[in-house]
C-alpha positions as CSV (number, residue, x, y, z in Angstrom):
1,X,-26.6,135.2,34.6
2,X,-28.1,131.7,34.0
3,X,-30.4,131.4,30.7
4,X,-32.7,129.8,32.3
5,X,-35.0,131.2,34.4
6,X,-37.9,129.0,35.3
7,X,-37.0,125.5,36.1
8,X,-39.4,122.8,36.8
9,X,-37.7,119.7,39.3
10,X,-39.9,116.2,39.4
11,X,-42.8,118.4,39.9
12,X,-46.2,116.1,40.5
13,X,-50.1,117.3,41.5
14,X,-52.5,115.1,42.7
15,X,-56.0,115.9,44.5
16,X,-57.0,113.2,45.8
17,X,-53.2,111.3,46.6
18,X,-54.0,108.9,43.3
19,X,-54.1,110.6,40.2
20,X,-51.2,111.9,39.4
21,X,-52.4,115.6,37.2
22,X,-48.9,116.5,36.7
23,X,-46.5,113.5,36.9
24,X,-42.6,114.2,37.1
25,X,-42.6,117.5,35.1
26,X,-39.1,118.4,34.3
27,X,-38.7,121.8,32.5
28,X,-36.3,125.0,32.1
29,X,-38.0,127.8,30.2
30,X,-35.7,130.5,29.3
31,X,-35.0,134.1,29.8
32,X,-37.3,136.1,27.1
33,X,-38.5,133.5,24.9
34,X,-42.3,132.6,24.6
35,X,-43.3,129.4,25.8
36,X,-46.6,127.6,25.0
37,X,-48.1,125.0,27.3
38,X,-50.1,123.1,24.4
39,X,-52.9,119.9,25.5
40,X,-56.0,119.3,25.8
41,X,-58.4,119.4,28.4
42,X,-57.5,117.7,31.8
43,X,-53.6,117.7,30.2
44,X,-51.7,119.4,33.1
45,X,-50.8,122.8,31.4
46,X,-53.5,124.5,33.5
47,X,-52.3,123.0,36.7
48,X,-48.9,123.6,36.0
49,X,-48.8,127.5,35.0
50,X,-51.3,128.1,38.4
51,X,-48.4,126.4,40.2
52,X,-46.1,128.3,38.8
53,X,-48.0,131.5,39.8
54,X,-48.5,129.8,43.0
55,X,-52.2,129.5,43.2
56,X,-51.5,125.6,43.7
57,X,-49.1,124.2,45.6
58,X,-46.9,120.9,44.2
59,X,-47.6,117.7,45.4
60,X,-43.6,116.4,44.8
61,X,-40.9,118.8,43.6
62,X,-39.4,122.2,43.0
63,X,-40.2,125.1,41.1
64,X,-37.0,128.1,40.4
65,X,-37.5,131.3,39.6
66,X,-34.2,132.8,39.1
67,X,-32.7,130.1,41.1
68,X,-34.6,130.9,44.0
69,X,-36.8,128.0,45.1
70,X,-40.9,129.7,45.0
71,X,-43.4,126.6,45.6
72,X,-43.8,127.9,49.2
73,X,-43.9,131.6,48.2
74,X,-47.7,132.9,48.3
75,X,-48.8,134.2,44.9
76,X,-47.9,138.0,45.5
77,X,-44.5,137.5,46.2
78,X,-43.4,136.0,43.1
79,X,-43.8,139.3,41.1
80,X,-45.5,137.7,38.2
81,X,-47.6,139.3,36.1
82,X,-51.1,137.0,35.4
83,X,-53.6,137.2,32.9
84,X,-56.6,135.3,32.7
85,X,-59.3,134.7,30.3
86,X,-62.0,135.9,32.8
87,X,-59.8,139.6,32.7
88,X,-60.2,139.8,36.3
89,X,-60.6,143.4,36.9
90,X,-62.1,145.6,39.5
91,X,-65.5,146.9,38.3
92,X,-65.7,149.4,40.5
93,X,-62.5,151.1,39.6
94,X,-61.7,153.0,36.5
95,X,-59.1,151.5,34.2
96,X,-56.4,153.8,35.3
97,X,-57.2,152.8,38.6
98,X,-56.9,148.9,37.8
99,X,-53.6,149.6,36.4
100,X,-52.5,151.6,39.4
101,X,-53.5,149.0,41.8
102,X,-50.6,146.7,41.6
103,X,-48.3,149.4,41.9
104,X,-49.4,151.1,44.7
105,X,-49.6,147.4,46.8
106,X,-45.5,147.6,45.6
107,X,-45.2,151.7,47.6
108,X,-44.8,153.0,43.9
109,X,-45.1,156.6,44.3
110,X,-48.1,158.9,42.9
111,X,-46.4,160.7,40.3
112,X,-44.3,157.7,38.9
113,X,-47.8,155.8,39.1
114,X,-49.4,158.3,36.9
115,X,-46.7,158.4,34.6
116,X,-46.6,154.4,34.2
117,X,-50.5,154.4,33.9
118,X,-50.1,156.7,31.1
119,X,-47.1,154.8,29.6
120,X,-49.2,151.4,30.1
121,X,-52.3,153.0,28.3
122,X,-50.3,154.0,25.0
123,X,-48.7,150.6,24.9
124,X,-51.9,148.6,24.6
125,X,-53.5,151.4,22.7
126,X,-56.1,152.4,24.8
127,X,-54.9,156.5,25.5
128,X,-57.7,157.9,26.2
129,X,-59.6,154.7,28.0
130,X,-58.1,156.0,31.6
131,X,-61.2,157.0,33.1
132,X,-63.8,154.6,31.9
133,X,-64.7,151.7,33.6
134,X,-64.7,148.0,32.7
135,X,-68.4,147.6,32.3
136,X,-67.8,150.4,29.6
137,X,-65.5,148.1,27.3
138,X,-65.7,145.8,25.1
139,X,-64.4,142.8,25.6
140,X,-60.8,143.2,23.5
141,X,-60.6,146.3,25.3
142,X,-60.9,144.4,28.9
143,X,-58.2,142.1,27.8
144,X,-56.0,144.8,26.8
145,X,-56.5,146.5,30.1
146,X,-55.4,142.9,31.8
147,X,-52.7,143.0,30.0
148,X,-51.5,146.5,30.8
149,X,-51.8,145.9,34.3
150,X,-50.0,142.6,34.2
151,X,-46.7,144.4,32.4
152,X,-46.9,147.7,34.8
153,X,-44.9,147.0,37.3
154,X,-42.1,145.5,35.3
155,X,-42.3,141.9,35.6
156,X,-39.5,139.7,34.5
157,X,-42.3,136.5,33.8
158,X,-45.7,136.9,32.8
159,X,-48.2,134.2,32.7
160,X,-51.1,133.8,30.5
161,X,-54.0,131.3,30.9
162,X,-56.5,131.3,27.7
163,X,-56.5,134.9,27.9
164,X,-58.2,135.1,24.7
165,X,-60.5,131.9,24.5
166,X,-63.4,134.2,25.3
167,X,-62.9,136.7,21.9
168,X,-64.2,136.1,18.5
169,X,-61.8,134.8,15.9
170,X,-61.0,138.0,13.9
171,X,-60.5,139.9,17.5
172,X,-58.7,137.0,18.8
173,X,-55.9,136.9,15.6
174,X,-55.2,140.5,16.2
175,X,-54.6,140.6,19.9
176,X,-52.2,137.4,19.1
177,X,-50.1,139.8,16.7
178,X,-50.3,142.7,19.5
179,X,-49.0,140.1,22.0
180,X,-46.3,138.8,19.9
181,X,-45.3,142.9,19.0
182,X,-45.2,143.3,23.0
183,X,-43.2,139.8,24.0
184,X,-40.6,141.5,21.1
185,X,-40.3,144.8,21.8
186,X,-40.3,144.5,26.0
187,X,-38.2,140.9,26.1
188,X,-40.6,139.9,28.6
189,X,-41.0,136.0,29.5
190,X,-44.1,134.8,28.9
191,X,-45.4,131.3,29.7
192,X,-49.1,130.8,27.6
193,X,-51.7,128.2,28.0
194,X,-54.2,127.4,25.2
195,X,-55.7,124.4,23.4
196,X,-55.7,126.4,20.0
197,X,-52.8,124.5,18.0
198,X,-52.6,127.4,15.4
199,X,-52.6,130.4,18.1
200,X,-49.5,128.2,19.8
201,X,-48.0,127.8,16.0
202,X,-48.1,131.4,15.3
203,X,-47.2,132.7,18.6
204,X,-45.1,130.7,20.0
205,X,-40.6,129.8,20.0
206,X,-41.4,127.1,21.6
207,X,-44.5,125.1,22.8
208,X,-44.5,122.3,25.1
209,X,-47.4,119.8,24.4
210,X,-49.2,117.9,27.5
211,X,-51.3,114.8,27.8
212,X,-52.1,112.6,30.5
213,X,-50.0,115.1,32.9
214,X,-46.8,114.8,30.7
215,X,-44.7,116.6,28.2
216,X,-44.8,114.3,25.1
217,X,-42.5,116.6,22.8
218,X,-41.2,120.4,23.7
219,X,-39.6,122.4,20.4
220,X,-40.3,125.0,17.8
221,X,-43.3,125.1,15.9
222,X,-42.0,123.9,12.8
223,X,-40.0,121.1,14.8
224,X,-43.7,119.8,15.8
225,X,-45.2,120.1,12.7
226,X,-42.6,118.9,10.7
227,X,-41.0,116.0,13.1
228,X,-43.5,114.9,15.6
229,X,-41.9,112.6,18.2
230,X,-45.7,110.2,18.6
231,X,-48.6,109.8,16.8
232,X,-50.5,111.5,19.9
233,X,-48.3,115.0,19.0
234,X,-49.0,114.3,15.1
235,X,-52.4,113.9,15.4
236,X,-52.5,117.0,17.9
237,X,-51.0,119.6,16.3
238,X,-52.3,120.5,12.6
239,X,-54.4,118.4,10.7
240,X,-53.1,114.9,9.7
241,X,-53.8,111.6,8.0
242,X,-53.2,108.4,9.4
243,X,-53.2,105.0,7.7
244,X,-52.2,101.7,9.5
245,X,-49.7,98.6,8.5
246,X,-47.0,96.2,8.7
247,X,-43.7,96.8,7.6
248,X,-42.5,94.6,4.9
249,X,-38.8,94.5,3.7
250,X,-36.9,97.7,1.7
251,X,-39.3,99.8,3.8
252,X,-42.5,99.2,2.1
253,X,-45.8,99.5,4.6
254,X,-48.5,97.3,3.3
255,X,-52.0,98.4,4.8
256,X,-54.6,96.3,5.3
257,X,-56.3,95.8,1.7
258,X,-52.8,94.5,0.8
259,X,-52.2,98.3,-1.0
260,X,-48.5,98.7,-0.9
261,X,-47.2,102.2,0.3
262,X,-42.9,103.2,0.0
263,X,-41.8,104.9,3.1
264,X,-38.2,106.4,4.0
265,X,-38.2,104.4,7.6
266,X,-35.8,101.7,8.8
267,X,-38.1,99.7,10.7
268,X,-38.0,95.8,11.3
269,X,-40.0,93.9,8.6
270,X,-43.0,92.4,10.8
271,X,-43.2,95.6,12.8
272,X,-46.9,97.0,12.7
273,X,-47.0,100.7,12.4
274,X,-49.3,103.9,11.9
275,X,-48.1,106.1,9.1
276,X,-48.8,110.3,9.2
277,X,-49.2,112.5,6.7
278,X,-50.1,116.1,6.0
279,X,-53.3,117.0,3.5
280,X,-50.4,119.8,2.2
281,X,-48.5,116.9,0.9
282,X,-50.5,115.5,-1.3
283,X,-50.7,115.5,-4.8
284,X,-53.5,115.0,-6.8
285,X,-53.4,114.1,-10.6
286,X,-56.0,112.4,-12.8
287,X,-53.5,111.2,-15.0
288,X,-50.7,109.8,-12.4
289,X,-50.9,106.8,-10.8
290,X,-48.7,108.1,-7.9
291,X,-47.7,106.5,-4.9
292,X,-50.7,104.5,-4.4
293,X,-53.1,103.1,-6.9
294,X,-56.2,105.1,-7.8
295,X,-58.4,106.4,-5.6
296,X,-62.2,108.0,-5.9
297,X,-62.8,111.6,-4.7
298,X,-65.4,111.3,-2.1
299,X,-65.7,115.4,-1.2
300,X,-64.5,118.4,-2.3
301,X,-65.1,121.6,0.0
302,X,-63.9,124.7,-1.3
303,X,-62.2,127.1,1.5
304,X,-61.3,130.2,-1.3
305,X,-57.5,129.7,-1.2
306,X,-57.3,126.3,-1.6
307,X,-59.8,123.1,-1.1
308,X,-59.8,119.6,0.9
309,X,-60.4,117.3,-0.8
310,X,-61.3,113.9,0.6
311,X,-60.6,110.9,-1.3
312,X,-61.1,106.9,-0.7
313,X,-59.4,103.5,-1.5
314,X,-60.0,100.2,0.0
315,X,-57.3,100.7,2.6
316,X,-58.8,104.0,4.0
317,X,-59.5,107.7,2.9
318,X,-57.1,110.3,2.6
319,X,-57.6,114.3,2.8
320,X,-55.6,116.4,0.7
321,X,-55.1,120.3,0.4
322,X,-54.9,121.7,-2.7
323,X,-54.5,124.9,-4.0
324,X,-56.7,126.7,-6.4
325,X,-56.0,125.7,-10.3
326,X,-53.7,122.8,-8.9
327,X,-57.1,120.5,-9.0
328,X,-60.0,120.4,-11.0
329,X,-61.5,116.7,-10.1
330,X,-65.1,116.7,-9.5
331,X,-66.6,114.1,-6.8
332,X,-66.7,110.4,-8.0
333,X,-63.7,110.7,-9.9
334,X,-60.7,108.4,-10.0
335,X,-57.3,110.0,-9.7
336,X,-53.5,109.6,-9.0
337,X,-52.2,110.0,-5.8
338,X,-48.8,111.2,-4.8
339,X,-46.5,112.7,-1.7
340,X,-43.3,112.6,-1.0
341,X,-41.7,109.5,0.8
342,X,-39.7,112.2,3.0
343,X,-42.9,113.3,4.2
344,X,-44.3,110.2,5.4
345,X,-43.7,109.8,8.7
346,X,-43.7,106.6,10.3
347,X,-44.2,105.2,13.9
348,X,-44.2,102.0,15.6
349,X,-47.8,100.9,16.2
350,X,-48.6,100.2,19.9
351,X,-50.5,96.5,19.8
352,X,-51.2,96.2,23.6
């Protein structure tokens, strides 16, 4: 049996025969891993899990489920499961009878449908939910329900479009763990769509991230964070700082103000580039000079764990994250700044 089981072939969308939504998607997702479609608005991730779940049709290409070709299959013969952000469910129905629904369309039979609807209810926590209705939930609840119903009858690929972008944040981080707990424990495919860079860090093994209809990088989470393959991916995914320059000789960047910054890169002396760097790896000290020269605290906002700290030079400003006790600056001060050449990343500047 192949590893792969969804596999994306030159796949374009256009409306209107010009604009190209998805442009010459190539991708292979495979068997029981989790994979995040990561952009943001008007990226192509939307568009490219509904034609996946074959609610649009591809303007160019193939789509393979199992190596059986599907972009000309009608939605219900795919057996995917779907969940969407809206939940989706009958109102008039009870919640046992929203679960049962998709498995009697499939000629289950009663008694194995009760016993699934039963099995469905303990797995999403909901027992004793079976005869309410959805108007009678909250909204957690609802989305639980849309779950259950999307893993009844046994799918081998579920799909997943913001199904949590309509929760609040502390109800939102624990259906995340609950998802991740099912994904693990059923080995289920899931293919998710959000906008939320930390819901795709923490859910995700791997998370493909759009723009402008394409995949600009697909890896792990910590591949992302830690090696982002553009500017557009390191400025997307966590928070970063950027600083501009030319590249001098001995792989010195020298910004703007003529402030003079060591880097780790082998790039061309003459070559103008964008530098990235994460608050995390920045060192404040009012004693060092550090990698650049001094610099004057402009804002410190204190988030309990830890505080950003914002600070300015003539070539730019820079936020750090520090932890509690590893600064005490107050704002107007001059301190040191430091970070690691290793973590500078470093990326040819587009001039055009």
């Amino acid at each position: 049996m192949s590893d792969t089981l969804v596999r994306f072939t030159g796949v374009s969308k256009s409306y209107d025969g010009a604009t190209q939504v998805v442009a010459d998607l190539h991708l292979d997702i495979r068997r029981g891993e989790f994979l995040t479609l990561l952009g943001p608005s008007g990226s192509g991730k939307t568009t490219t899990l509904m034609m996946l779940a074959g609610f649009e049709e591809p303007s160019a290409g193939a789509i393979e489920i199992a190596g059986r070709a599907v972009q000309k299959l009608p939605p219900h013969r795919r057996d995917i499961g779907v969940v969407f952000q809206s939940y989706a469910l009958f109102p008039h129905m009870t919640v046992a009878g929203n679960l049962a629904f998709p498995l009697q369309v499939r000629g289950v039979g009663k008694a194995e449908i009760s016993e699934r609807v039963k099995a469905a209810l303990e797995l999403v926590r909901l027992p004793n939910f079976a005869d309410r209705r959805p108007g009678q939930l909250s909204g957690g609840q609802q989305q639980r329900v849309a779950l259950a119903r999307a893993l009844i009858f046994r799918p081998e690929l579920v799909l997943m479009d913001e199904p949590l972008g309509a929760l609040d944040k502390q109800l939102r981080e624990e259906l995340q763990g609950e998802i991740r707990q099912l994904h693990r424990r059923l080995g289920v495919t899931i293919v998710y769509v959000t906008h939320d860079q930390s819901e795709a860090l923490t859910m995700s093994d791997r998370i493909a991230v759009f723009e402008g209809g394409r995949i600009r990088q697909l890896g792990t989470p910590a591949e992302l964070y830690d090696a982002p393959a553009d500017p557009f991916v390191a400025g997307f995914i966590g928070e970063n700082n950027r600083l501009e320059g030319v590249m001098e000789e001995g792989g010195t960047v020298r910004l703007w103000d003529g402030t003079r910054v060591r880097t780790a890169a082998e790039v061309p002396a003459g070559t103008p580039v964008l530098l990235s760097l994460r608050p995390e790896h920045i060192t404040l000290d009012a004693s060092a000079a550090g990698n650049l020269a001094r610099v004057r605290v402009e804002e410190v906002v204190y988030l309990g764990d830890h505080s950003r700290v914002r600070v300015a030079f003539a070539g730019g400003s820079l936020v750090a994250k520090v932890t509690r006790g590893q600064f005490s600056g107050v704002m107007g001060a001059e301190v040191g700044i430091g970070f690691a050449t290793t973590d500078l990343r470093v990326f040819v500047r587009n001039t055009t």
